[in-house]
NUTORLO-341842 format. One line per 8 residues: number of its first residue (from 1); their letters; for each residue x, y, z of N, C-alpha, C, O. Coordinates in nm, 2 decimals. Layout:
N
NUM = A = X/Y/Z/X/Y/Z/X/Y/Z/X/Y/Z ~ ...
***
This chain:
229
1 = XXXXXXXX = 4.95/-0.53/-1.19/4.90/-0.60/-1.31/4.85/-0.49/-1.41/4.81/-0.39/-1.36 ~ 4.85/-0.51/-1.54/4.82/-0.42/-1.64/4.70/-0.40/-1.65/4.63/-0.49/-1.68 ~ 4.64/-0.27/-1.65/4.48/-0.32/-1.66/4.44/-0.36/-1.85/4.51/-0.35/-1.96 ~ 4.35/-0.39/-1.83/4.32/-0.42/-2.00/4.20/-0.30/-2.02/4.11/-0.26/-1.95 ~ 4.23/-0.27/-2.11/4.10/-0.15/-2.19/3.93/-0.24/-2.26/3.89/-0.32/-2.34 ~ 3.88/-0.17/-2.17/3.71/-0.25/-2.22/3.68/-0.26/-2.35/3.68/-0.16/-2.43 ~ 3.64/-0.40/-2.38/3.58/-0.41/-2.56/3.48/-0.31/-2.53/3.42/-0.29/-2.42 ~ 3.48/-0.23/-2.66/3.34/-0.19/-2.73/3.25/-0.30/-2.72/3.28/-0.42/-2.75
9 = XXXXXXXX = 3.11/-0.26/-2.65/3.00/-0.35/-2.70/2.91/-0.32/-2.81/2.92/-0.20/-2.84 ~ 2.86/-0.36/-2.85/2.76/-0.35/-3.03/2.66/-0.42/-2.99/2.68/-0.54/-2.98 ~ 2.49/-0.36/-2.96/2.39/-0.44/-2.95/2.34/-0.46/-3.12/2.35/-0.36/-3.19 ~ 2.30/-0.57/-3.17/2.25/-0.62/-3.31/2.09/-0.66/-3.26/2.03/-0.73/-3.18 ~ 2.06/-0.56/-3.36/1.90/-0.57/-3.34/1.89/-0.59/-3.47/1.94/-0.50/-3.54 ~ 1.80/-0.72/-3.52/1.76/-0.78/-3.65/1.64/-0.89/-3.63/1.67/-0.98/-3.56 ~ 1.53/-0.89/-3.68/1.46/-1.06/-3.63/1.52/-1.13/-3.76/1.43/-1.19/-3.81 ~ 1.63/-1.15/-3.84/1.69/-1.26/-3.90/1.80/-1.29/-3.83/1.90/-1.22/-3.83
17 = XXXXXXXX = 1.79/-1.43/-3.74/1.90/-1.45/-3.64/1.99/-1.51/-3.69/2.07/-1.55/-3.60 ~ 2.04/-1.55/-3.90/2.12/-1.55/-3.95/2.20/-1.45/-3.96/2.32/-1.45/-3.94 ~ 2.11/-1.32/-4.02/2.22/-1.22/-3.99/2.31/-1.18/-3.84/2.42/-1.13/-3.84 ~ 2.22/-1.22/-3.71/2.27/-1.12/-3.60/2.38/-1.24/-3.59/2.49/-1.19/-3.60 ~ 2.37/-1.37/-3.57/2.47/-1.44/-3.57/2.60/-1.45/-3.67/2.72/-1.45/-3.63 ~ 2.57/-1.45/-3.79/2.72/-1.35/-3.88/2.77/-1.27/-3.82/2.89/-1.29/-3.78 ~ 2.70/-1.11/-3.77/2.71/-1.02/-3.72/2.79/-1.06/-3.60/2.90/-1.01/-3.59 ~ 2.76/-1.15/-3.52/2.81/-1.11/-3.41/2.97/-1.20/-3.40/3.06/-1.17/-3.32
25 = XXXXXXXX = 2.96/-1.31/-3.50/3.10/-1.38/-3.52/3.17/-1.26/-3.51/3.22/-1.22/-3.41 ~ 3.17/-1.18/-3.66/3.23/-1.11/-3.69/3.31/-0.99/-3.60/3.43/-0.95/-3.62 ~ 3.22/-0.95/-3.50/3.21/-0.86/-3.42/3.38/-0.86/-3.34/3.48/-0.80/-3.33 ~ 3.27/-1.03/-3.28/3.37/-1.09/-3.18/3.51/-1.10/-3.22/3.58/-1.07/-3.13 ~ 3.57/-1.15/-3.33/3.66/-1.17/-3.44/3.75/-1.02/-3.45/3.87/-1.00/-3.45 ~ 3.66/-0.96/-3.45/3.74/-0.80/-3.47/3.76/-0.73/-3.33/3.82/-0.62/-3.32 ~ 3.72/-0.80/-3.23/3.77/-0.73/-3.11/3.66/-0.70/-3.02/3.68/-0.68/-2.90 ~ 3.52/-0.69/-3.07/3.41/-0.64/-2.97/3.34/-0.74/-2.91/3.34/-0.85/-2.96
33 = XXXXXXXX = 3.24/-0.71/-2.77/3.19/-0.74/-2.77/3.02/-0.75/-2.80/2.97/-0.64/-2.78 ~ 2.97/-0.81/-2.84/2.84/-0.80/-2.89/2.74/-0.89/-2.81/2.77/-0.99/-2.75 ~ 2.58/-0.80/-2.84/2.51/-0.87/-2.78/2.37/-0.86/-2.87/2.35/-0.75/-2.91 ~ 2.25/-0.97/-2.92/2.17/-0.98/-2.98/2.03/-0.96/-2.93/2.02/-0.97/-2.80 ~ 1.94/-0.94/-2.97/1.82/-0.92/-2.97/1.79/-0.93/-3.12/1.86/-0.91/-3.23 ~ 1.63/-0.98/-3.08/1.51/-1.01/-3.23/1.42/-0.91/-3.26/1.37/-0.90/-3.38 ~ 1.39/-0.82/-3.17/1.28/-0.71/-3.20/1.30/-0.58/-3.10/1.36/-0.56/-2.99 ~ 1.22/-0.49/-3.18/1.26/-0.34/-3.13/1.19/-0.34/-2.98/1.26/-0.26/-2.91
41 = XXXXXXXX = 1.09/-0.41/-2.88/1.02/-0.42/-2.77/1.21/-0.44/-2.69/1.29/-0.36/-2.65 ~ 1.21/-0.53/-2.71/1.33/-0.63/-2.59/1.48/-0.50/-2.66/1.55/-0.46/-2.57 ~ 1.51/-0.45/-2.78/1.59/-0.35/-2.83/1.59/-0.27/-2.69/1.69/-0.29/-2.61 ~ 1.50/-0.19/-2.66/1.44/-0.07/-2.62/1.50/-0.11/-2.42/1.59/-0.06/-2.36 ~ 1.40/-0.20/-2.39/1.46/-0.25/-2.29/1.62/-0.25/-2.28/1.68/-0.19/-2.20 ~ 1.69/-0.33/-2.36/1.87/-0.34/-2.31/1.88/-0.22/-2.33/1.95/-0.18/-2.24 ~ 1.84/-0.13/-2.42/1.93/0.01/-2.44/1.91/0.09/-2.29/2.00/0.15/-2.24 ~ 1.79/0.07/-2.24/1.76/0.14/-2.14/1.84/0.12/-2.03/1.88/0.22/-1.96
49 = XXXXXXXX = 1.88/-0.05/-1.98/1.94/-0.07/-1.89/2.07/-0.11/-1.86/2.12/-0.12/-1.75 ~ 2.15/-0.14/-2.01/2.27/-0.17/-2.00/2.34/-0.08/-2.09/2.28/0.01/-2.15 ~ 2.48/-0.10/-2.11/2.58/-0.01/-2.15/2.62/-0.04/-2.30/2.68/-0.14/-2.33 ~ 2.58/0.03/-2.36/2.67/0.00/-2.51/2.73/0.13/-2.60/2.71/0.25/-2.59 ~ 2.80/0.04/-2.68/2.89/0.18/-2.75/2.85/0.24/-2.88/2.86/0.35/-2.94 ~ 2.77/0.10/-2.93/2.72/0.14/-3.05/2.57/0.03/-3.10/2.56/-0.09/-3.06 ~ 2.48/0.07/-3.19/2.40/-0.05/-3.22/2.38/-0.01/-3.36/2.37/0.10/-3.42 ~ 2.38/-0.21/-3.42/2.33/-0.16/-3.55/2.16/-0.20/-3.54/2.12/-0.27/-3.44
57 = XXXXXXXX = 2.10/-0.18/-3.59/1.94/-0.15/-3.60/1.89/-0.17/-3.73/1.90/-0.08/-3.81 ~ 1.84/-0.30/-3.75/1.74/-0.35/-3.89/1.60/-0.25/-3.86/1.53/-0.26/-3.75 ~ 1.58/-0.18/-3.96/1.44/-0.08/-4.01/1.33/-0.19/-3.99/1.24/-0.17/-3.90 ~ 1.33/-0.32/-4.09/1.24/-0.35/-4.10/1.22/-0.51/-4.00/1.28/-0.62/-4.03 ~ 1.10/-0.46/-3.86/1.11/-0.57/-3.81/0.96/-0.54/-3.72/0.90/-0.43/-3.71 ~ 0.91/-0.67/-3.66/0.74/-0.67/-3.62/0.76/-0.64/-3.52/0.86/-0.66/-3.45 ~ 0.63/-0.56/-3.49/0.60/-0.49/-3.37/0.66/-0.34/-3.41/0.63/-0.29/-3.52 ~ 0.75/-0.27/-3.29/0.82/-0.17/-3.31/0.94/-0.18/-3.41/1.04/-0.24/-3.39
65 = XXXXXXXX = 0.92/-0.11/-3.53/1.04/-0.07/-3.66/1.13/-0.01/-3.61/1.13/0.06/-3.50 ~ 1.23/-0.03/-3.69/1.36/0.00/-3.63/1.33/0.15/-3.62/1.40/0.19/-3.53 ~ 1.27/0.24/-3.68/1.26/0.39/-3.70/1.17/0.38/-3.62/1.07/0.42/-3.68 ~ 1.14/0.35/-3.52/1.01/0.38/-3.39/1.13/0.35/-3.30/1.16/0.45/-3.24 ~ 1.19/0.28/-3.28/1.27/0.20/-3.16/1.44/0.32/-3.18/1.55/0.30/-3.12 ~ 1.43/0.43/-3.27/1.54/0.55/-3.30/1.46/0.63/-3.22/1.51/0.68/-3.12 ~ 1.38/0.64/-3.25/1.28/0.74/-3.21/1.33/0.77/-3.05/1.40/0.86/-3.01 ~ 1.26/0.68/-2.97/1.25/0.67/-2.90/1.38/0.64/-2.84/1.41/0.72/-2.76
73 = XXXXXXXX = 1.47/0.56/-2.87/1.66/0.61/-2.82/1.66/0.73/-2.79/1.67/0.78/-2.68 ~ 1.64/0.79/-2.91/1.70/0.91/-2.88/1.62/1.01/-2.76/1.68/1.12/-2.74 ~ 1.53/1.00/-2.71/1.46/1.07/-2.60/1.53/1.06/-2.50/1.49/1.12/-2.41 ~ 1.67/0.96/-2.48/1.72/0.95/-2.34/1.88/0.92/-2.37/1.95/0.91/-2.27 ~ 1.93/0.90/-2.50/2.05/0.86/-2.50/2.12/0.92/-2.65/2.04/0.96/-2.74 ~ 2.23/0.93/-2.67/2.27/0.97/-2.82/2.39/0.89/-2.85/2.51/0.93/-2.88 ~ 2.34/0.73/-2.85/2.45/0.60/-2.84/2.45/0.59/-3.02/2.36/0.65/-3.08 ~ 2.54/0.54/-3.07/2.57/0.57/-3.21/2.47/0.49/-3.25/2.44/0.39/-3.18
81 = XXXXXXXX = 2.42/0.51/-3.38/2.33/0.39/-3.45/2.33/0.36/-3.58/2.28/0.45/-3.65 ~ 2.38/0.25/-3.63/2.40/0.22/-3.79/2.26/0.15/-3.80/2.22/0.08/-3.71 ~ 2.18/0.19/-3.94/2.04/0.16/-3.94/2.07/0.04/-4.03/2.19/0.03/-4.05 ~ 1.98/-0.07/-4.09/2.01/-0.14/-4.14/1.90/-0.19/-4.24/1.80/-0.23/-4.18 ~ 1.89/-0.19/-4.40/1.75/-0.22/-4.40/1.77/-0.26/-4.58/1.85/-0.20/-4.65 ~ 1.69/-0.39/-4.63/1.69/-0.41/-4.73/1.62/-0.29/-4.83/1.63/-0.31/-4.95 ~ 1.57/-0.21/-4.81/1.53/-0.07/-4.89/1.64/0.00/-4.89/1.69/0.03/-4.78 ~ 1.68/0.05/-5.00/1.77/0.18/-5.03/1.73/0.27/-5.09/1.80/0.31/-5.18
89 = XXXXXXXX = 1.59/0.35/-5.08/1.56/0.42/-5.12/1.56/0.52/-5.06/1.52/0.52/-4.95 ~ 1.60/0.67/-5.14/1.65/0.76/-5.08/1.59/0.82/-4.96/1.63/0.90/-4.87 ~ 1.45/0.76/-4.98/1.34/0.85/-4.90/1.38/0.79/-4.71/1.38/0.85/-4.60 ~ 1.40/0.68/-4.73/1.43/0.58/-4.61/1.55/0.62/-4.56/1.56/0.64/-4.43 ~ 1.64/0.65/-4.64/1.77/0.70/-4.59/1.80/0.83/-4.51/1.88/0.84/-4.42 ~ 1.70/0.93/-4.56/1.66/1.04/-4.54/1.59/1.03/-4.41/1.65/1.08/-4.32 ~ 1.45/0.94/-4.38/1.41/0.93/-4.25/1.46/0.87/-4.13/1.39/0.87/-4.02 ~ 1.61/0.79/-4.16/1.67/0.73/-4.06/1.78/0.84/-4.03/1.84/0.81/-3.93
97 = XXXXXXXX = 1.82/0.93/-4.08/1.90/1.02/-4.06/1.85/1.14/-4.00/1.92/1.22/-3.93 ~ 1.72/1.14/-4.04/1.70/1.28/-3.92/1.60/1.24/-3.83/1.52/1.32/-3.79 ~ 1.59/1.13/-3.79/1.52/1.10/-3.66/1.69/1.03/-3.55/1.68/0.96/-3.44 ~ 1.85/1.08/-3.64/1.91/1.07/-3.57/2.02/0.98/-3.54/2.11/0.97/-3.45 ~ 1.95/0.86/-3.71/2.10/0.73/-3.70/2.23/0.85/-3.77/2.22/0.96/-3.83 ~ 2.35/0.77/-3.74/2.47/0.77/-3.77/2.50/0.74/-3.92/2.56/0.80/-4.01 ~ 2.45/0.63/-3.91/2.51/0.60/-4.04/2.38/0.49/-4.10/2.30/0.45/-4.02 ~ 2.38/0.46/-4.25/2.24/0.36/-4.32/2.35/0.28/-4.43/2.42/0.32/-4.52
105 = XXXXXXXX = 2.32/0.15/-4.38/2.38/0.11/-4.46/2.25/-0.02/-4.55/2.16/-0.06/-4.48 ~ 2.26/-0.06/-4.65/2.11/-0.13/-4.73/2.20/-0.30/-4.74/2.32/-0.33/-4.75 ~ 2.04/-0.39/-4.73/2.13/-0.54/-4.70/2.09/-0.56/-4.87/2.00/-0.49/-4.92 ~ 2.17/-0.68/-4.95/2.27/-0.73/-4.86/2.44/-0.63/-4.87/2.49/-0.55/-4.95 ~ 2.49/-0.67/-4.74/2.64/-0.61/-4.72/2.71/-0.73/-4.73/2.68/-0.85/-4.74 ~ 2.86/-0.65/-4.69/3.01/-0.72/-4.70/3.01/-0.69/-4.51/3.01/-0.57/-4.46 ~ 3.01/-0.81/-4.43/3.01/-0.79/-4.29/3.13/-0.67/-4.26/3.10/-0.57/-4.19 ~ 3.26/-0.70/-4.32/3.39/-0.60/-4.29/3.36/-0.45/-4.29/3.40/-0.35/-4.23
113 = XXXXXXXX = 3.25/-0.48/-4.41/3.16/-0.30/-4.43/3.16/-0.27/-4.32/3.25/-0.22/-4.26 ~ 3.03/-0.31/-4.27/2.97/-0.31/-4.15/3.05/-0.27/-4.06/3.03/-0.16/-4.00 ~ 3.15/-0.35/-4.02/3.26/-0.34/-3.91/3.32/-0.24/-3.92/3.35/-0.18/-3.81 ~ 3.38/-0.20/-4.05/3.43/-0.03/-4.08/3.37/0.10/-4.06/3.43/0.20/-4.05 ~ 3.21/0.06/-4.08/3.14/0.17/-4.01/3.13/0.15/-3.88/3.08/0.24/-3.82 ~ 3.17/0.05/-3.83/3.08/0.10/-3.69/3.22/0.14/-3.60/3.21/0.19/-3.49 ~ 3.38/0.10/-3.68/3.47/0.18/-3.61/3.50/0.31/-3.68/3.62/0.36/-3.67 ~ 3.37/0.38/-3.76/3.43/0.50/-3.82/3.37/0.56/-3.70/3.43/0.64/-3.63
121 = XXXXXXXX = 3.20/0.52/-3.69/3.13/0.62/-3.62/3.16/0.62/-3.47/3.13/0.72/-3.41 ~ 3.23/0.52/-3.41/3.27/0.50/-3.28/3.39/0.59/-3.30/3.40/0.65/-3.19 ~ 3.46/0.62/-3.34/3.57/0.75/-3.35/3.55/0.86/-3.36/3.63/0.94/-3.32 ~ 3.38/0.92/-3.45/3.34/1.00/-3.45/3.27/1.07/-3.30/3.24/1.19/-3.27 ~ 3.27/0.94/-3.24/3.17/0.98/-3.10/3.27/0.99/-3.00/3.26/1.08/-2.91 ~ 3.37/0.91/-3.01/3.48/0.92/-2.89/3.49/1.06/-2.80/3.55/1.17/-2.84 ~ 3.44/1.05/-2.72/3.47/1.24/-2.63/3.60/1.21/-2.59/3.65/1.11/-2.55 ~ 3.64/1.34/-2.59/3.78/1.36/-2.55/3.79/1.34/-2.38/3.71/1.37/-2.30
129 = XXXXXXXX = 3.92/1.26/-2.38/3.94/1.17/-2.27/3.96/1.29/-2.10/3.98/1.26/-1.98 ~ 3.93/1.44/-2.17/3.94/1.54/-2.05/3.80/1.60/-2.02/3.78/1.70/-1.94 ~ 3.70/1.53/-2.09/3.56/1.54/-2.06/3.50/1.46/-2.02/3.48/1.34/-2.06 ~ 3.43/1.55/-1.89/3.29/1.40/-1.83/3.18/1.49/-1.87/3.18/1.60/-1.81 ~ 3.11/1.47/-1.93/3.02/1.54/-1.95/2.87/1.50/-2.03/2.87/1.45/-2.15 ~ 2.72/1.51/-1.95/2.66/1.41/-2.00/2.52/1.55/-2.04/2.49/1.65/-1.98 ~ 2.47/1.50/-2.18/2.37/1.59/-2.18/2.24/1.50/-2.13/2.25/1.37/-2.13 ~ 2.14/1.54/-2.11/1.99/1.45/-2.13/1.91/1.56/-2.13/1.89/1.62/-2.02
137 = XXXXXXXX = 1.87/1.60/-2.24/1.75/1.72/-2.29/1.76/1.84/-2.27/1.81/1.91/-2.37 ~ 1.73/1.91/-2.15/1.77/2.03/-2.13/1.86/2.05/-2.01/1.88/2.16/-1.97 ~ 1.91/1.95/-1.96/2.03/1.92/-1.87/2.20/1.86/-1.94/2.23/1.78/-2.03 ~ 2.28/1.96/-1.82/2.36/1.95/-1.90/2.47/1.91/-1.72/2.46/1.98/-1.62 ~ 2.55/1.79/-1.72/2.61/1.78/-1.60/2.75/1.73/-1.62/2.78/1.61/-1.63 ~ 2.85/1.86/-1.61/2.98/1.90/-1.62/3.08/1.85/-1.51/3.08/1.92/-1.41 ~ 3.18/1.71/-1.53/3.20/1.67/-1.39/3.42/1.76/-1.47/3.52/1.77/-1.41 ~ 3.40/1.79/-1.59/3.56/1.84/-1.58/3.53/2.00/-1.47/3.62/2.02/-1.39
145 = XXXXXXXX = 3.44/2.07/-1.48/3.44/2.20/-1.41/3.28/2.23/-1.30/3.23/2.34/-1.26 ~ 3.24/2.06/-1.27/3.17/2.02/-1.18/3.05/2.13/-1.20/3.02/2.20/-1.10 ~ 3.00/2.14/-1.31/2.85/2.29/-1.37/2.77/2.22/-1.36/2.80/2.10/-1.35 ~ 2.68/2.25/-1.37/2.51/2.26/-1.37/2.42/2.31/-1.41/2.38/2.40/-1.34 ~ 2.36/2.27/-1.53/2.32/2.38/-1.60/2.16/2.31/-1.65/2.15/2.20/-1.71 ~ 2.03/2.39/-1.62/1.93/2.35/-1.64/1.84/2.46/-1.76/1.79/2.57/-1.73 ~ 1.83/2.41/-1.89/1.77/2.56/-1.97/1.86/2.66/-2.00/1.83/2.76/-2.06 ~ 1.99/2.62/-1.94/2.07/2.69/-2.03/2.14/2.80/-1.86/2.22/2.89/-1.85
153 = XXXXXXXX = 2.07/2.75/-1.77/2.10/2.82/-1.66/2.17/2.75/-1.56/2.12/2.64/-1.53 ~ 2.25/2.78/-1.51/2.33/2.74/-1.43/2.29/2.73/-1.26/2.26/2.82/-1.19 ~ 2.29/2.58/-1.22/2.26/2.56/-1.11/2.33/2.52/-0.98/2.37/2.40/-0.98 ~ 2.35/2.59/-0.88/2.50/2.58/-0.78/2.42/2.44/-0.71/2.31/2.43/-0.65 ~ 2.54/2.32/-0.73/2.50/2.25/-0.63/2.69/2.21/-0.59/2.80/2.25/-0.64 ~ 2.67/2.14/-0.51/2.78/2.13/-0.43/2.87/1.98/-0.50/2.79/1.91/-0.56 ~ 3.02/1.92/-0.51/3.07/1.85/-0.60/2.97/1.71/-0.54/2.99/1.63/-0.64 ~ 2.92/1.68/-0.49/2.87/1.52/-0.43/2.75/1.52/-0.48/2.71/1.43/-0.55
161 = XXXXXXXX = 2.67/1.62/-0.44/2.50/1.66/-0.54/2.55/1.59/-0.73/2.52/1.50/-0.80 ~ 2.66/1.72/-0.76/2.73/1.66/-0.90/2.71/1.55/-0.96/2.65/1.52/-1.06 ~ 2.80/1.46/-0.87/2.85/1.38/-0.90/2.73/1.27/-0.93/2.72/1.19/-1.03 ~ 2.64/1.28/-0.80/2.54/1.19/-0.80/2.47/1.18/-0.90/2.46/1.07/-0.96 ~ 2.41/1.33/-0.95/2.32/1.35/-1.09/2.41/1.30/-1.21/2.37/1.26/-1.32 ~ 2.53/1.30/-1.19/2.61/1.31/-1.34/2.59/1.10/-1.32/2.56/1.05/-1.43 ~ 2.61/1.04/-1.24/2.60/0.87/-1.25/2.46/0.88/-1.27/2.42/0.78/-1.33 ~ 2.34/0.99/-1.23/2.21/0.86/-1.27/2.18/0.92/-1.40/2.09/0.86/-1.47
169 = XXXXXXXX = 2.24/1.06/-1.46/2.17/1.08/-1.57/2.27/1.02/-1.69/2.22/0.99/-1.80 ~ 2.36/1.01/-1.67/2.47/0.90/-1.74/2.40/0.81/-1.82/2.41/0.79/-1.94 ~ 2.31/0.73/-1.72/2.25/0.60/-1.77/2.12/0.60/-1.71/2.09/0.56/-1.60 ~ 2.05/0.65/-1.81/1.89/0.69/-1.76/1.84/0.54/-1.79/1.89/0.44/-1.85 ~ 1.70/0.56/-1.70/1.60/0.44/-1.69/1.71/0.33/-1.58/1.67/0.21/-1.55 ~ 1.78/0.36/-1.56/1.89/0.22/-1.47/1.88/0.25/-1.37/1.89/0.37/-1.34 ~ 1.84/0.15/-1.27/1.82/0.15/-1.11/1.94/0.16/-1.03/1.99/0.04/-1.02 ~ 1.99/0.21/-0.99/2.10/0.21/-0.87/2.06/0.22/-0.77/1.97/0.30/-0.73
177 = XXXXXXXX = 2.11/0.13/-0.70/2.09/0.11/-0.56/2.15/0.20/-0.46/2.25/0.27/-0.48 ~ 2.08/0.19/-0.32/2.16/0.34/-0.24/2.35/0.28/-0.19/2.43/0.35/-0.13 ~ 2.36/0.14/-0.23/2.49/0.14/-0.17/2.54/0.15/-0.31/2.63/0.23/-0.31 ~ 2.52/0.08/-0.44/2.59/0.11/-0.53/2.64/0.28/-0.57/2.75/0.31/-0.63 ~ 2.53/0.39/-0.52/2.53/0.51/-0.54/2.67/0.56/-0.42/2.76/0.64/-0.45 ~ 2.66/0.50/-0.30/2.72/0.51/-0.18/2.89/0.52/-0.21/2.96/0.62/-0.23 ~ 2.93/0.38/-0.22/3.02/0.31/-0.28/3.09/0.40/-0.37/3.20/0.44/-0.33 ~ 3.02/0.46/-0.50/3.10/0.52/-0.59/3.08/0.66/-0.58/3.10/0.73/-0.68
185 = XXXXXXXX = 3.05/0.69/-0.52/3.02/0.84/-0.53/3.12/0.88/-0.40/3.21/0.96/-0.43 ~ 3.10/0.82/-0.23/3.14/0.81/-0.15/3.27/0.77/-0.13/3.36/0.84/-0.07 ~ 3.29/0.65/-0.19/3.39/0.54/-0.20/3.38/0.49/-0.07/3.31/0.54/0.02 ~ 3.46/0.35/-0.06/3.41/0.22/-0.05/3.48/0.24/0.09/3.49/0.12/0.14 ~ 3.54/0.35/0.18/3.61/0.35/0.30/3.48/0.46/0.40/3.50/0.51/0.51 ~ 3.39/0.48/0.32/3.25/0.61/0.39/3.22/0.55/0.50/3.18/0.43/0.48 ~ 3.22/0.58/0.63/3.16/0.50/0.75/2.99/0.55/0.80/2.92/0.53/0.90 ~ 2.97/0.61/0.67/2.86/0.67/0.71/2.71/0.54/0.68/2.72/0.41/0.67
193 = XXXXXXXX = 2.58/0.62/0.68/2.50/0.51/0.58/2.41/0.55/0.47/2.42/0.66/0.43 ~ 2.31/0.48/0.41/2.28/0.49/0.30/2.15/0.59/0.29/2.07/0.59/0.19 ~ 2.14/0.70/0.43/2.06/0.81/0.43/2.12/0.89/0.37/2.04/0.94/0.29 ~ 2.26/0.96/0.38/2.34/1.02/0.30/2.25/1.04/0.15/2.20/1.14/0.12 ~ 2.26/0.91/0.08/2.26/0.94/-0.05/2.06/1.01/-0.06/2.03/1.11/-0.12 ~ 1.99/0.94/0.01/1.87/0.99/0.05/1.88/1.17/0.05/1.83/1.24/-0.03 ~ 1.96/1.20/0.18/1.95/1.36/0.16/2.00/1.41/0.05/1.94/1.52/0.02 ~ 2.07/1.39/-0.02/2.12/1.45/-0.13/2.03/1.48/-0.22/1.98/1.59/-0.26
201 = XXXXXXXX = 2.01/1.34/-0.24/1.87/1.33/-0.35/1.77/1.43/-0.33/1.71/1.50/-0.41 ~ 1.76/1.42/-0.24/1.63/1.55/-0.16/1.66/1.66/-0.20/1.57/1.74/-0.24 ~ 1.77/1.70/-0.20/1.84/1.83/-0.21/1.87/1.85/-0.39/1.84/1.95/-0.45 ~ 1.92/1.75/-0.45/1.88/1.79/-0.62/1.77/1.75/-0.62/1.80/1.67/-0.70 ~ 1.62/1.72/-0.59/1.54/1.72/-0.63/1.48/1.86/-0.65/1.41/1.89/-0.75 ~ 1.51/1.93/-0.55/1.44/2.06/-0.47/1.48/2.20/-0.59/1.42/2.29/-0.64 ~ 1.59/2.16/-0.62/1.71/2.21/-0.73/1.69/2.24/-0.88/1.72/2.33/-0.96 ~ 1.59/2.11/-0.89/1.61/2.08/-1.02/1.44/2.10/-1.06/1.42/2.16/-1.17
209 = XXXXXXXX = 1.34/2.07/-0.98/1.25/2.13/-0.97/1.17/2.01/-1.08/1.24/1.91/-1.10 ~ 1.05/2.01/-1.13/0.96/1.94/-1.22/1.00/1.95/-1.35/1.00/2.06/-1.40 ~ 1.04/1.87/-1.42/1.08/1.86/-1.54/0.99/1.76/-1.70/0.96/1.65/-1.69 ~ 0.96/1.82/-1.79/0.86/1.75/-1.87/0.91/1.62/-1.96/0.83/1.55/-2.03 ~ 1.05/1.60/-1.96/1.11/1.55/-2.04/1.14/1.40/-1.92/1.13/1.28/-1.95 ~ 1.18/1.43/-1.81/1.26/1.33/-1.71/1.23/1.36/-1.56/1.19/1.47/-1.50 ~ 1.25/1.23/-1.51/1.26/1.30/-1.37/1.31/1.21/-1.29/1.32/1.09/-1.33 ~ 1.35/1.24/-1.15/1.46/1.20/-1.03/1.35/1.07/-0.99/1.28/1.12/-0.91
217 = XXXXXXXX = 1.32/0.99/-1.01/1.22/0.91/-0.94/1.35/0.80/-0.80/1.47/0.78/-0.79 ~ 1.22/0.76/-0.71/1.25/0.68/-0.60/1.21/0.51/-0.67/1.09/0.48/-0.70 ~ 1.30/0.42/-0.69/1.22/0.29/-0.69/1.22/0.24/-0.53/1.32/0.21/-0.46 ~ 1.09/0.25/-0.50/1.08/0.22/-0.29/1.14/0.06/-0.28/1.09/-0.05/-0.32 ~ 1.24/0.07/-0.22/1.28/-0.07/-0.17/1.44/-0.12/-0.21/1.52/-0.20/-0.16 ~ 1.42/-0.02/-0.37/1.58/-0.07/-0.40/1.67/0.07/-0.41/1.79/0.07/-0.38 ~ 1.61/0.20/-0.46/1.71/0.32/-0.49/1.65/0.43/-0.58/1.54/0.47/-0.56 ~ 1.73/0.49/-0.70/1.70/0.58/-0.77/1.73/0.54/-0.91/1.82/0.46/-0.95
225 = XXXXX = 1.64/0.64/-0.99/1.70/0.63/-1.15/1.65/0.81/-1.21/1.59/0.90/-1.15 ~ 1.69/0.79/-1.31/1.62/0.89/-1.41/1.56/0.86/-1.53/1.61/0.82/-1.64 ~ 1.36/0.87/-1.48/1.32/0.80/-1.57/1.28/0.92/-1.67/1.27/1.03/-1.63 ~ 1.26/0.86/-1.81/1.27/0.98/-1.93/1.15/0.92/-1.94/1.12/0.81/-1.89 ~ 1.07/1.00/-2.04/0.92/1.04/-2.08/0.92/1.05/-2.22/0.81/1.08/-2.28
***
C-alpha cells in the first residue's frame, strides 16, 4: 500500500472564532490540517504537547498577548509563526520579529494571503531530508552523525543514550511513556523490559549534568519529558 505523506498541521490562535473558523475552512481546503484555540493560556499548552508545523498567532488577545505566548514558544521550540494583528505599525512589526515570529501579517487580510505565507515560511523551515537534528538551548542532538554536543562541547554517549535524548528533546514538555520510549527507540521485537529505558536515563542524566534552561525530569507513575524553564 502506498503510504500517504502527513498534512501540515497549522495551530490558529485568535479569540475572534469568526476569523479562526475562515482560517481554518481555508486551511483544510488547501490541504492542511488545522487546529483552533481562543487564547494565548490553552495556545501555550497545545504547543507544548502536540505536534505542529506552523502557527498563526493574533497579537492582540486577553490574558496572555500574542507577543508574551512568542515569547515563551520560543524558550523550547522554533515552530514557524505568522503573527497576526489589526495594528500595522511599524513599531509592532518590529517587536514581533525579534522576539522571533516568521512572518506579520496586519488584519484585515485576503485568507489565500495568509495561506501563501504560511507555505512560504514552511519551505523556509523544511530541514533537509538527510538531517535529524534537534537544537533546545544549549544542546545540540545529531542523529545523522549520532553527536552530542552540550555548550558547544561534545558529549560521548552511546547510539541508544542518542537516540533517547534526541525523541524527548524533539518535543519538549511531552510525557512519554517507558513503553512508548521502549517501542521506538528499541523496537517493538525488544524482549527485554521497561528498566532498560530507566538505566539509560540514569546514564544521560549523569552526562548531562544540571542544566538552567531544561531538564531530564521523571513523571513517577507514567515516564519521562524534557521540561524547559
Amino acid at each position: 500500500m502506498e503510504k500517504k505523506d502527513r498534512k501540515n498541521k497549522i495551530l490558529i490562535v485568535d479569540d475572534d472564532e469568526n476569523i479562526c473558523q475562515l482560517l481554518e475552512l481555508y486551511l483544510r481546503r488547501d490541504g492542511f490540517d488545522a487546529d483552533i484555540c481562543y487564547d494565548g493560556s490553552t495556545a501555550l499548552s497545545k504547543l507544548s504537547s502536540d505536534t505542529y508545523d506552523a502557527a498563526v498567532l493574533d497579537v492582540m488577545m486577553p490574558g496572555l498577548d500574542g507577543f508574551e505566548v512568542l515569547s515563551e514558544l520560543r524558550k523550547f521550540s522554533d515552530l514557524p509563526v505568522i503573527m497576526l494583528s489589526a495594528r500595522g505599525e511599524p513599531t509592532d512589526r518590529i517587536s514581533g520579529l525579534d522576539r522571533g515570529a516568521d512572518d506579520y501579517i496586519t488584519k484585515p487580510f485576503e485568507p489565500q494571503e495568509l495561506i501563501a505565507r504560511i507555505r512560504a515560511v514552511l519551505r523556509r523551515f523544511k530541514p533537509s531530508e538527510d538531517t535529524k537534528s534537534v537544537t533546545l538551548f544549549n544542546l545540540n542532538v545529531n542523529l545523522s552523525d549520532f553527536s552530542v554536543t552540550l555548550n558547544g562541547e561534545k558529549i560521548d554517549m552511546p547510539p541508544k543514550e542518542i537516540e533517547l535524548l534526541y525523541m524527548l528533546a524533539k518535543t519538549p514538555m511531552h510525557v512519554f511513556t517507558r513503553d512508548e520510549l521502549l517501542k521506538s527507540i528499541w523496537g517493538q521485537g525488544y524482549t527485554g523490559d521497561s528498566r532498560t529505558v530507566d538505566v539509560h536515563i540514569k546514564r544521560v542524566r549523569e552526562k548531562l549534568g544540571d542544566n538552567p534552561h531544561w531538564q531530564l525530569t521523571t513523571v513517577w507513575g507514567v515516564g519521562y519529558k524534557i521540561e524547559v524553564f
